[in-house]
LUMFI-66473 format. One record per residue (C-alpha): x, y, z; residue in three letters. Coordinates in nm, 4 decimals. Example, Ala and Ser with C-alpha at 12.3 -4.5 7.8 and 13.67 -1.06 7.14 Angstrom:
residues 2
       c1       c2       c3 residuo
   1.2300  -0.4500   0.7800     ALA
   1.3670  -0.1060   0.7140     SER
end
This chain:
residues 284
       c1       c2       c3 residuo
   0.0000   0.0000   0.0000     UNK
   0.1170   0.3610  -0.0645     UNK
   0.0002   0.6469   0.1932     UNK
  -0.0447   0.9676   0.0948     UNK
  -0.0603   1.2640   0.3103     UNK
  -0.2097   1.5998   0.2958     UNK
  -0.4339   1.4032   0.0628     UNK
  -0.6549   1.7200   0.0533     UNK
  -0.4191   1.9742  -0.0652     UNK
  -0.3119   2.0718  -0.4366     UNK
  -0.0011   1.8620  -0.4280     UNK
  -0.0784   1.5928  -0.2377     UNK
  -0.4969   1.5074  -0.3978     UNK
  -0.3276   1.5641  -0.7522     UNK
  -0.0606   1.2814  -0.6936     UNK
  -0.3363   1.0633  -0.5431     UNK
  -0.5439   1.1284  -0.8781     UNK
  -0.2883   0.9941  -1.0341     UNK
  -0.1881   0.7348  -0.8544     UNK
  -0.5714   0.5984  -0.9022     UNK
  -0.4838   0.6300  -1.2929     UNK
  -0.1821   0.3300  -1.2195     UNK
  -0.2620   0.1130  -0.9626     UNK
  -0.6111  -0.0295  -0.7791     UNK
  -0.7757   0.1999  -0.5249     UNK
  -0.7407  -0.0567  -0.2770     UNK
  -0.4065   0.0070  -0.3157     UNK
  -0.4246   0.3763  -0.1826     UNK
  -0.4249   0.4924   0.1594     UNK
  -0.4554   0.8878   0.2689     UNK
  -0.3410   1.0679   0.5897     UNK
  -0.5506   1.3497   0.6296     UNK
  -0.6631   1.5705   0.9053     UNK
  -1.0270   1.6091   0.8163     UNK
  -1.1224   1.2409   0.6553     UNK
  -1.4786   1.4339   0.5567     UNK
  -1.2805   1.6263   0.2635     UNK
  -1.1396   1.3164   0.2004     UNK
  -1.5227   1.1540   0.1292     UNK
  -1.4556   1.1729  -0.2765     UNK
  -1.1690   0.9096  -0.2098     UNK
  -1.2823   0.6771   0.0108     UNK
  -1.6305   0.6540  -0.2054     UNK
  -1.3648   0.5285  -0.4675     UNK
  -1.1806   0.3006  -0.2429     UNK
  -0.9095   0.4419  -0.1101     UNK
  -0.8161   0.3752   0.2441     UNK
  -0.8757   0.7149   0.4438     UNK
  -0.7628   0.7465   0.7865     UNK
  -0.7173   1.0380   1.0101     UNK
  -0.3788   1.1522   1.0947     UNK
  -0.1577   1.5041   1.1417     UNK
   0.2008   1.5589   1.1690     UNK
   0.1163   1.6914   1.5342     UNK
  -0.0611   1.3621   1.6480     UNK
   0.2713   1.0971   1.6383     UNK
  -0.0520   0.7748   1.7322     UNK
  -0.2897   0.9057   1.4667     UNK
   0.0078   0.8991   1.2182     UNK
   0.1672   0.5415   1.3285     UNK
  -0.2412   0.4044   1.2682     UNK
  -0.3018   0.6220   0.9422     UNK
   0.0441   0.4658   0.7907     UNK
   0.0022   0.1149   0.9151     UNK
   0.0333  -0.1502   0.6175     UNK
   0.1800   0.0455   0.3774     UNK
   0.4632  -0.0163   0.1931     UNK
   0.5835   0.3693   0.0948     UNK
   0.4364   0.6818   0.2448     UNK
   0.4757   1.0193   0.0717     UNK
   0.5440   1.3070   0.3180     UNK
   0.3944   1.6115   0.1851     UNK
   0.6034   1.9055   0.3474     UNK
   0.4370   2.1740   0.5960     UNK
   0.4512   2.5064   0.4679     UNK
   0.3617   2.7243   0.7751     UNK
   0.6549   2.9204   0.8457     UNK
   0.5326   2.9771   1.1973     UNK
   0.5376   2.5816   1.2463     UNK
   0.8005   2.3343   1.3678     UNK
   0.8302   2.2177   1.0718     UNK
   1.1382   2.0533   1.1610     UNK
   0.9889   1.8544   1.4503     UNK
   0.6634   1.7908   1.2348     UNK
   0.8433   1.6048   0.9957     UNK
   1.0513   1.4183   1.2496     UNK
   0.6612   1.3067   1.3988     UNK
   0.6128   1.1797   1.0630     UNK
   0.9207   0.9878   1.0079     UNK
   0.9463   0.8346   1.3301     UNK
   0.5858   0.6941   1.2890     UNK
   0.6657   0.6075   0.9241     UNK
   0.9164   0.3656   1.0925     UNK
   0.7590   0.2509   1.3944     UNK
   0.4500   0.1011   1.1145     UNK
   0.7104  -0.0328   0.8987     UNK
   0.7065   0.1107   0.6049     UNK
   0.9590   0.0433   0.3651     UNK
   1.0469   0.3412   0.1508     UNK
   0.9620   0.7481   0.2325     UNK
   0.8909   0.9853  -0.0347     UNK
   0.9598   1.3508   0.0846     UNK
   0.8601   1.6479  -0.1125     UNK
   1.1390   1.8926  -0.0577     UNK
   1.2714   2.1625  -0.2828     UNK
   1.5216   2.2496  -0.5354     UNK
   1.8489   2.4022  -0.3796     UNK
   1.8069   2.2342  -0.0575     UNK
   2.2138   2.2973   0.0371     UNK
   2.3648   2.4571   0.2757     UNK
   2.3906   2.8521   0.1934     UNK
   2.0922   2.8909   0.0559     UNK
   1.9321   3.1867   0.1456     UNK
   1.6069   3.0959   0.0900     UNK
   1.5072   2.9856   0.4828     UNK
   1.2540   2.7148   0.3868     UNK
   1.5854   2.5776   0.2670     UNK
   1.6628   2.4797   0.6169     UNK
   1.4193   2.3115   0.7230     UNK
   1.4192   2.0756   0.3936     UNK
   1.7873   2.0002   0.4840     UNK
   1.6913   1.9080   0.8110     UNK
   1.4582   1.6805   0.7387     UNK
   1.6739   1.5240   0.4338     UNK
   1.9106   1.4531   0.7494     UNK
   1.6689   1.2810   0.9588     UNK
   1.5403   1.1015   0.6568     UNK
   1.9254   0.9893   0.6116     UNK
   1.9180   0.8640   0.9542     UNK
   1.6083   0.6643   0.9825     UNK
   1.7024   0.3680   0.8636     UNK
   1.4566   0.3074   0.6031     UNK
   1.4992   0.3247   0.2314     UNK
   1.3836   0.7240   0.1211     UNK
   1.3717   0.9677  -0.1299     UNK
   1.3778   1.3270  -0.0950     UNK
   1.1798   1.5060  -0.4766     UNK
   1.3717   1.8283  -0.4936     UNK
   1.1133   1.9861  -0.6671     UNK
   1.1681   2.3267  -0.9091     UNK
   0.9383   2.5837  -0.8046     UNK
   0.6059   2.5288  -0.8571     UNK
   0.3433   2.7674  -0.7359     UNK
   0.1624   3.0196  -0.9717     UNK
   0.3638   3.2338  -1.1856     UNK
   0.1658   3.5686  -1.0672     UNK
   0.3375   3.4593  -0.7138     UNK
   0.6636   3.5668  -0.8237     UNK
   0.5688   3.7890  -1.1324     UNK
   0.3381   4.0364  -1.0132     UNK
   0.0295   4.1525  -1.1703     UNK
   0.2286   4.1733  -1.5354     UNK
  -0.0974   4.1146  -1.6797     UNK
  -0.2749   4.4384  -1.5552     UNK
   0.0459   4.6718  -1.5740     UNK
   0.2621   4.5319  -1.8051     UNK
   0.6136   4.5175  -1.5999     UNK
   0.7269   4.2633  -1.4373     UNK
   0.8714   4.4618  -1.1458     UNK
   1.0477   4.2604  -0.9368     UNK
   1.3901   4.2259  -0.7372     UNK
   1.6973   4.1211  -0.9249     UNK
   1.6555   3.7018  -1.0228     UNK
   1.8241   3.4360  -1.1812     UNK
   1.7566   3.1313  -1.3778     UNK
   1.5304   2.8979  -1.2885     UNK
   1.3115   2.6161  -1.4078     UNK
   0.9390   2.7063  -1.3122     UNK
   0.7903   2.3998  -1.2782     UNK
   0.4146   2.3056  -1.3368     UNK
   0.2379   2.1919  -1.0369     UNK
   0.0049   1.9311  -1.2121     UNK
   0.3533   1.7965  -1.3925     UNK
   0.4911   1.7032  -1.0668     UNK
   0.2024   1.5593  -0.8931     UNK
   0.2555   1.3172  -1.2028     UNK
   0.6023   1.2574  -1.1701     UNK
   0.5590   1.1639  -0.7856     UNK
   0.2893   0.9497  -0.8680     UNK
   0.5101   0.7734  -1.1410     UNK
   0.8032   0.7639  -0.8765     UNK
   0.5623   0.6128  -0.5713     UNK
   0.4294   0.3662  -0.8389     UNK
   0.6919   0.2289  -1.0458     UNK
   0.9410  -0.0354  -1.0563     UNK
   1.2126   0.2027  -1.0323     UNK
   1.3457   0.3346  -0.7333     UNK
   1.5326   0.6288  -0.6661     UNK
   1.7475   0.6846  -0.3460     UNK
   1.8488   1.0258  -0.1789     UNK
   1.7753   1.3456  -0.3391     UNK
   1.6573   1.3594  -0.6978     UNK
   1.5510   1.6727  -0.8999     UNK
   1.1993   1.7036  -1.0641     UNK
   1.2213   2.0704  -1.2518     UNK
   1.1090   2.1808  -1.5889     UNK
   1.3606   2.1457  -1.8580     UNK
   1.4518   2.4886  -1.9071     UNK
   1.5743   2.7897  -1.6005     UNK
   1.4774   3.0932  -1.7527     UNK
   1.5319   3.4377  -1.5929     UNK
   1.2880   3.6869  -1.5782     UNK
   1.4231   3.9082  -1.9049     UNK
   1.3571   3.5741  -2.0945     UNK
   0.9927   3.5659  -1.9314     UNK
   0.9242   3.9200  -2.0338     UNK
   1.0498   3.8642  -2.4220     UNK
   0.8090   3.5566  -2.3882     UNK
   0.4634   3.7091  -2.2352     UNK
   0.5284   4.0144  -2.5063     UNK
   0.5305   3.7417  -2.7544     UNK
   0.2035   3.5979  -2.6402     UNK
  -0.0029   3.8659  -2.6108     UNK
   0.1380   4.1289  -2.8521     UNK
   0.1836   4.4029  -2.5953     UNK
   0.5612   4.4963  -2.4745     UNK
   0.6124   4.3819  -2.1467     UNK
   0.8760   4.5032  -1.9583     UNK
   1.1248   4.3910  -1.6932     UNK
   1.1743   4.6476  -1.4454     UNK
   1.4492   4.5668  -1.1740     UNK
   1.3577   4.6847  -0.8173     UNK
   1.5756   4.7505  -0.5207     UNK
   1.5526   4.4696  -0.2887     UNK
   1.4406   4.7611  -0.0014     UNK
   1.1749   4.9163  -0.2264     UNK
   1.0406   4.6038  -0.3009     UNK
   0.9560   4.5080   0.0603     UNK
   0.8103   4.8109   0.1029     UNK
   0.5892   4.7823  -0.1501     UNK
   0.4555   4.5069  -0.0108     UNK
   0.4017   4.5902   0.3576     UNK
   0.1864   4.8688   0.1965     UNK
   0.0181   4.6616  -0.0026     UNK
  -0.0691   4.4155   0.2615     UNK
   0.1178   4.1733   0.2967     UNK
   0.3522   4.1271   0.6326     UNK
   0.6960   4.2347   0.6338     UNK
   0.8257   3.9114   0.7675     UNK
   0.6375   3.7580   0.4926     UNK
   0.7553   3.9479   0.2407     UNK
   1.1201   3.9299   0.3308     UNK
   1.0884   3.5559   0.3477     UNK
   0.9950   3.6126  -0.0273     UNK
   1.2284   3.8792  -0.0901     UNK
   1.4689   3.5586   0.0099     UNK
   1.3748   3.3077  -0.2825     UNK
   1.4567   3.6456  -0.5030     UNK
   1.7776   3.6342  -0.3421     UNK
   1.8756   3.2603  -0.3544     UNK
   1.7580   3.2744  -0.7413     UNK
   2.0408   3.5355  -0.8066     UNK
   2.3018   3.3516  -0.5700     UNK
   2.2086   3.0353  -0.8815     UNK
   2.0447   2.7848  -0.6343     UNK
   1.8225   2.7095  -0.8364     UNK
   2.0059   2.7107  -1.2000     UNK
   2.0241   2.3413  -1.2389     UNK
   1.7599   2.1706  -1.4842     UNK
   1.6829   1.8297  -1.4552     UNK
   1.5499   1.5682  -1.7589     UNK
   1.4405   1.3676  -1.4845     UNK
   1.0934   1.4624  -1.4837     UNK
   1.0315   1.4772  -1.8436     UNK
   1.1643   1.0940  -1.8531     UNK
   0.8965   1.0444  -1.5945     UNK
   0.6129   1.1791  -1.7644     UNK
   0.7246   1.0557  -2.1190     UNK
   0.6414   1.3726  -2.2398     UNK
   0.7886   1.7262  -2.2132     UNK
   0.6470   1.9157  -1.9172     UNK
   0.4695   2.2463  -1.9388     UNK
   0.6673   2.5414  -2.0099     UNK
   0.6581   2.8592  -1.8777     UNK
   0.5529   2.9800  -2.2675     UNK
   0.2253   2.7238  -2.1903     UNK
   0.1690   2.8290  -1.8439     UNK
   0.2072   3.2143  -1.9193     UNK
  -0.0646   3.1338  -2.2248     UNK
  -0.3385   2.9416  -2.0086     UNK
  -0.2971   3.2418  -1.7405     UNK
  -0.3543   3.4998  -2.0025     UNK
  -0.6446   3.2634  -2.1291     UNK
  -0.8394   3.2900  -1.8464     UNK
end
């Protein structure tokens, strides 16, 4: 059996869609904290059992019989997300299972300035300690584009800090690619890379999004300071946005330069592009 958990969330239901798409649902179980969002998957077979990274028992029941689990990283920066994870690895091996899946992120090294790099180190470390069998997906960034463009679309700059090249990577490409790693005969141990083929910088985004929509759209390079201040007064918190203002940095320091084929052998196919991505948005 393969567990799954946050089995609700965008990363974690997509790669459980697909794993139904590959092997029987009795084949499936989910860790989630609310098993009533997780009705749709149980109505299809899949084993659904309660279980958070801040309830050690609950875990140790919701993982018992499988085979692989798939650890779906926190992503409260206010959380331990350091113990958290060590919860969930310490009940992955008190109910046996064989082999743990981790989603962690591109650039996890030492240095990086982005801090959710620490924490994905961390648990990479306890993972290399457990004793079981694991592999840690260093996944390419993969949350909307407008999350590190701006609104391009209604002013047509992309006014941002300085960046550097990197492979944007389509969420619903890696949900895939996890599934294909969780259920296939190959086995990959330690840290692999799951990133879109190409790291592109934001100059090369620009050139692209004037392309699609026949409009020039221009890259405008903010101070890092100006930046953050723009968006405390928008709204957003300053530790928030310095967090942020952090990725911007790490992207410029080239942690996150390397491109991997690795996920378009999974898939078979070539993953989404930034050109296909930056077309659906504008689509819509």
């Amino acid at each position: 059996m393969i567990v799954v958990t946050g089995a609700t969330g965008g990363l974690g239901g997509a790669t459980v869609e697909h794993l139904l798409t590959r092997i029987p649902a009795d084949r499936i179980g989910v860790s989630v904290r609310d098993t009533a969002k997780a009705q749709h998957l149980a109505d299809r077979g899949v084993r659904v059992r309660q279980g958070s990274y801040e309830d050690p028992a609950a875990l140790r029941d919701s993982f018992a019989g499988a085979e692989q689990v798939l650890l779906v990283s926190g992503n409260d920066p206010a959380a331990d997300l350091v113990g958290l994870h060590r919860n969930a690895i310490e009940a992955a091996v008190a109910a046996g299972v064989r082999r743990i899946v981790y989603t962690s992120q591109q650039g996890a090294v030492p240095g990086n300035p982005y801090r959710p790099s620490d924490f994905h180190i961390a648990t990479e470390a306890m993972l290399a300690e457990s004793g079981v069998a694991w592999t840690a997906l260093r996944n390419g960034a993969y949350g909307p584009l407008d999350q590190v463009l701006g609104p391009w679309q209604q002013t047509g700059e992309i006014a941002q800090p300085e960046d550097g090249p990197t492979p944007y990577t389509d969420r619903a490409d890696v949900a895939e690619a996890t599934a294909a790693v969780l259920a296939g005969d190959r086995y990959f141990d330690g840290p692999v890379h799951l990133t879109a083929p190409d790291a592109v910088t934001f100059d090369a985004v620009a050139e692209i999004a004037s392309g699609l929509t026949g409009r020039t759209i221009k890259r405008i390079v903010l101070d890092d300071e100006q930046w953050v201040a723009g968006q405390v007064a928008s709204g957003v918190p300053e530790p928030m946005a310095r967090l942020m203002l952090s990725w911007y940095e790490a992207g410029r320091a080239g942690y996150f330069t390397e491109a991997d084929p690795l996920l378009t052998e999974l898939l078979g196919r070539a993953p989404r592009s930034v050109a296909d991505r930056l077309a659906a948005d504008i689509a819509t």
